[in-house]
N, C-alpha and C positions, 0 to 999 in steps of 0.2 A: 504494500500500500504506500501511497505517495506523501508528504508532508501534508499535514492539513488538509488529508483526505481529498484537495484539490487534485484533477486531471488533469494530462499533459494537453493540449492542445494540437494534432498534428493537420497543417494546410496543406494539401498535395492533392492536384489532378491526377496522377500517375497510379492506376490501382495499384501495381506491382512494389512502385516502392511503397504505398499506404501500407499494403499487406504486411511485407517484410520490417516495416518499425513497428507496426503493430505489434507483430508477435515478437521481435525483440524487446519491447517499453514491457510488455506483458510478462516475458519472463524475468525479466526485472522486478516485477511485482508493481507493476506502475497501471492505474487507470487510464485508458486513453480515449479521445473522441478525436475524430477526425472529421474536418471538412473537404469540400471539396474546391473551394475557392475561394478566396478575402472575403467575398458576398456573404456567404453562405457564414464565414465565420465571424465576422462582423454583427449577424444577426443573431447569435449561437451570444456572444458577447455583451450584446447589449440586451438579451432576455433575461440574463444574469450568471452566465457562469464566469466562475472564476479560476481559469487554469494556472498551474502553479509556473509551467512555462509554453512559447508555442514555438513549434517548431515550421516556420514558413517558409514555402518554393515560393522562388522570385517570378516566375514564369507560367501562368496557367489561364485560362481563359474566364470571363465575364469580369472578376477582378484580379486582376494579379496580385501579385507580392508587392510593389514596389508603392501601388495606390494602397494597399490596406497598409502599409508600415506608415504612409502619409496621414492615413483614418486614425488610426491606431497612435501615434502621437501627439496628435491634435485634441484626443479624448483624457484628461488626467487621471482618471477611472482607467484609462486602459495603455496607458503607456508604460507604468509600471512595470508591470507585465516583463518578465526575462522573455526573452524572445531569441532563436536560433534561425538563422534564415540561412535554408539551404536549394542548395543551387549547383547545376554544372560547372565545371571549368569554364573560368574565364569572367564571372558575374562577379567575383567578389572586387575586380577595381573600377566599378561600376553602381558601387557603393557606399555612401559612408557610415560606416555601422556605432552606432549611437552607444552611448554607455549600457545599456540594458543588453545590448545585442553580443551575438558572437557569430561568426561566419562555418558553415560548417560543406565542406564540397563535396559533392556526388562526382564519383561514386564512394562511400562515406570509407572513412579510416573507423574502423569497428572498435578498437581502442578508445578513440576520440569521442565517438558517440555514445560508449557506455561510461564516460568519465562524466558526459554532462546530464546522463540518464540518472547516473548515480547521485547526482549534485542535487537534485531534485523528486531522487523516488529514495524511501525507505528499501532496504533488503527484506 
């Protein structure tokens, strides 16, 4: 179970990778919800969850990453928020990743991602 029983937050159009952090976050012992695009989590957000971190692709259709990290800062209720924005090669200097953020590339260093799995889920 995660810190304060709060869920990870995961953004990704990509079933395959949703799947695969899925059952990674899970056998971490981590809650997770996923959406499927800044829209979709933006609304997930302001109905009232509160995930302990989110883990955002830059790159996906109706809204992308780039305008929900724009939503998402703009709201002081939700900038808080640690946020991990993942993305293929080559996005991360096309970014400026803000104090809450951390940059994490696909396709993922599995080390890296259960360090900040672990930083935010109980064992």
């Amino acid at each position: 179970m995660n810190n304060n029983n709060n869920p990870i937050l995961l953004i990704d159009d990509n079933i395959s990778i949703r799947e695969s952090l899925v059952w990674i976050m899970e056998q971490q012992g981590c809650a997770i919800i996923t959406a499927n695009n800044g829209q979709e989590a933006l609304e997930m957000l302001h109905s009232g969850m509160n995930p302990a971190i989110i883990f955002l692709d830059l790159m996906m259709p109706i809204m992308d990453g780039y305008l929900f990290r724009q939503l998402q800062n703009a709201n002081p209720l939700l900038s808080t928020i640690p946020t991990v924005i993942i993305s293929a090669s080559g996005h991360e200097n096309k970014i400026t990743l803000l104090p809450n953020e951390q940059f994490l590339q696909k396709p993922f260093d599995i080390l890296k991602l259960l360090e900040i799995i672990k930083k935010y889920c109980d064992e």
